[in-house]
C-alpha angles and dihedrals in degrees: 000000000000135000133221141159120224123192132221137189099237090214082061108032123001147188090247103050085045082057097049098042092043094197108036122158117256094228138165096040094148093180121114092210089049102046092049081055091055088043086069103042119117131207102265098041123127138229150205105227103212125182112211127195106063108341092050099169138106115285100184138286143299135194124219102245089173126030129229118311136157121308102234087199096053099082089192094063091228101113133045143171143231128222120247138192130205109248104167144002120223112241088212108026106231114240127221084231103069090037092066097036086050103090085209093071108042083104100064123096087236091064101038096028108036112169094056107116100204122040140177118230130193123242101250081051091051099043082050099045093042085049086058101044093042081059093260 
């Protein structure tokens, strides 16, 4: 299994309508990078689900429930999306703030490469990240 975190504009797409929804695509991602990492997700994998903008910080995690296929909305056929599903809220929303103030994460994509909407992170990244969002 892979992890990943994938980021949202909560005026778009929040942690409340995914909620409410439950399985919603992950569609519009335009970036070359970002769309080679949904290429490889798998159903099963797990994700941060991370609202940009303001709030710019970690909501909880989903899990792919359908790989990579075709965006409807790109007319070109170059892009395409995966289906997710919320698994779990975070009881204290991680900031990007602490993340990048935190020596054990300037490794991660999110921190060195931080417009890409969709990012890969290693398994130590992702126990850590899940312990500070669970309230640990």
């Amino acid at each position: 299994m892979n992890h990943w975190l994938i980021k949202t504009e909560p005026d778009c797409w929040s942690w409340d309508e995914q909620i409410k929804n439950k399985v919603t695509f992950w569609d519009g991602v335009r970036n070359y990078q970002a769309r080679n990492n949904l290429k490889i997700m798998e159903v099963g994998d797990l994700a941060f689900f991370y609202h940009t903008g303001d709030e710019r910080r970690i909501m909880g995690i989903v899990e792919v429930v359908k790989p990579y296929y075709p965006d409807p909305s790109d007319a070109l056929g170059q892009f395409g999306m995966v289906d997710v599903k919320a698994v779990s809220p975070f009881s204290r929303p991680v900031t990007l703030k602490e993340i990048k103030e935190d020596s054990r994460f300037q490794h991660l994509l999110l921190v060195r490469q931080s417009r890409l909407s969709v990012v890969p992170i290693d398994e130590k990244s992702w126990e850590e990240l899940n312990e500070m969002g669970k309230g640990g």
